[in-house]
C-alpha positions as CSV (number, residue, x, y, z in Angstrom):
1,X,12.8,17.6,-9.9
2,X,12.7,20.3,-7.2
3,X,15.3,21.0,-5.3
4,X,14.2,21.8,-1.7
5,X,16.5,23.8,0.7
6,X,17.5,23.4,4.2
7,X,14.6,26.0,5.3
8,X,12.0,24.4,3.4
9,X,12.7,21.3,4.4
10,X,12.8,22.3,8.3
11,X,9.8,24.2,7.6
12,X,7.9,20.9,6.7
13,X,9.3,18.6,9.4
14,X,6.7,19.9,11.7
15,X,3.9,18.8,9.6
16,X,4.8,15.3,9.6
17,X,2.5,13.1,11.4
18,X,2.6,9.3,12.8
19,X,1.5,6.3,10.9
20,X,2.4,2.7,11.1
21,X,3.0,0.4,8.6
22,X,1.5,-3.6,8.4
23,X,3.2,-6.3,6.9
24,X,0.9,-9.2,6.2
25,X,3.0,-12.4,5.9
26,X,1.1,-16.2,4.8
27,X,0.7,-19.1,7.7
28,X,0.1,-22.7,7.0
29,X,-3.5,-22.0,6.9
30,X,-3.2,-19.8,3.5
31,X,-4.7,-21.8,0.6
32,X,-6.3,-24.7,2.9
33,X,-10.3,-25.6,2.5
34,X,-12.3,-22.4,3.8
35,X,-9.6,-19.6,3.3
36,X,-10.7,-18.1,0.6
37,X,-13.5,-17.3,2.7
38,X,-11.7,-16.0,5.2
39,X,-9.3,-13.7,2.7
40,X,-12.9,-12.3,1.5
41,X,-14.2,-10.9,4.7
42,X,-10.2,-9.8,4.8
43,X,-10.7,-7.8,2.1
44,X,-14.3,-6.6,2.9
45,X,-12.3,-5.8,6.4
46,X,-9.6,-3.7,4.2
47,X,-12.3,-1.6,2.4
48,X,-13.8,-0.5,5.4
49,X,-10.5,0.7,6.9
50,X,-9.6,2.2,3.9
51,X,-13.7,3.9,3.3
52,X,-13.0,5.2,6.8
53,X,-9.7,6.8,6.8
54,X,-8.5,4.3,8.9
55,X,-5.9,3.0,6.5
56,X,-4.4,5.0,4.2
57,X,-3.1,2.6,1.2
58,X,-2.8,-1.0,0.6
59,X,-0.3,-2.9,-1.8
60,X,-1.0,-6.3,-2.4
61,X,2.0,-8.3,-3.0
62,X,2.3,-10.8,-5.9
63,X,0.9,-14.7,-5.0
64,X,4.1,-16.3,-4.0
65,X,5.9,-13.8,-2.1
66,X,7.2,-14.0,1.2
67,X,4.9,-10.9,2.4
68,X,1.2,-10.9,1.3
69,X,0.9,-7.0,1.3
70,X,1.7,-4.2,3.0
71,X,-0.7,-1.3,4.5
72,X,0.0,1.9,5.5
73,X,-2.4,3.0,8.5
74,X,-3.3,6.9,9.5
75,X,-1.9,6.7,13.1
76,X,0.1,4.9,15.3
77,X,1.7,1.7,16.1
78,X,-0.9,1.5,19.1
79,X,-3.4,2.2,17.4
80,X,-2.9,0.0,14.6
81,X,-2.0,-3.4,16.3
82,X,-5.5,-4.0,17.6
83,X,-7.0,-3.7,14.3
84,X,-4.7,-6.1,13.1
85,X,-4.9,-8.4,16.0
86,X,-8.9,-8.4,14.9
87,X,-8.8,-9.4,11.1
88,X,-10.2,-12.2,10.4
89,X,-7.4,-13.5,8.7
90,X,-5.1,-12.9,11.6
91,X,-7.3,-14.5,13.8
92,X,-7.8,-17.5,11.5
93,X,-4.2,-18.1,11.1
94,X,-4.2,-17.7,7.3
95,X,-1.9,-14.2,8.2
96,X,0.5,-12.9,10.8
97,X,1.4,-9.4,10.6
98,X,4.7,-6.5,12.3
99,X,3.6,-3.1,12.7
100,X,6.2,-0.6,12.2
101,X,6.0,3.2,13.2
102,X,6.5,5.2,10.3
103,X,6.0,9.2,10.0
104,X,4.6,10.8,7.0
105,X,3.4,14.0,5.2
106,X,-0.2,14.3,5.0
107,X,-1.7,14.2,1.6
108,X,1.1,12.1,-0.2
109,X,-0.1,10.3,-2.2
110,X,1.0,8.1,-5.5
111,X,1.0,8.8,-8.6
């Protein structure tokens, strides 16, 4: 594993850039007649973000958890709380979300 040194590591603080990070948690309306519906056009929503550089990565959580996943978005908590605000999850009541700013180095990516 590299070992970076103080001047490379100020040298790449000025590349870092804003992003925000969504937490998807379940309502009451998760798993109730018609949601499953609604967690489709959720997804189709998702794919789109994703296809347009909107969102950078989601992670689904496993079924059961407190949090149904988490997505990191390409820009800022501003920006990303309006998207959220139209899902149609969100708006359905099968999710609520938190948006938390985040920074980043562009081009991470995992493994």
């Amino acid at each position: 594993m590299k070992i970076f040194t103080d001047d490379e590591m100020n040298a790449l603080l000025p590349s870092v850039r804003p992003y925000s990070v969504a937490i998807l948690r379940p309502r009451q309306q998760l798993g109730t007649e018609g949601s499953k519906a609604i967690i489709w056009e959720h997804g189709r929503r998702k794919l789109r973000a994703a296809h347009d550089g909107v969102m950078a990565i989601v992670l689904p959580m496993a079924e059961g958890s407190e949090v149904c996943s988490i997505c990191v978005f390409s820009g800022t908590v501003e920006e990303t709380t309006p998207i959220m605000n139209h899902d149609p999850g969100v708006r359905a009541g099968v999710f609520t979300f938190e948006v938390h700013r985040r920074g980043g180095f562009p081009g991470d990516t995992l493994p």
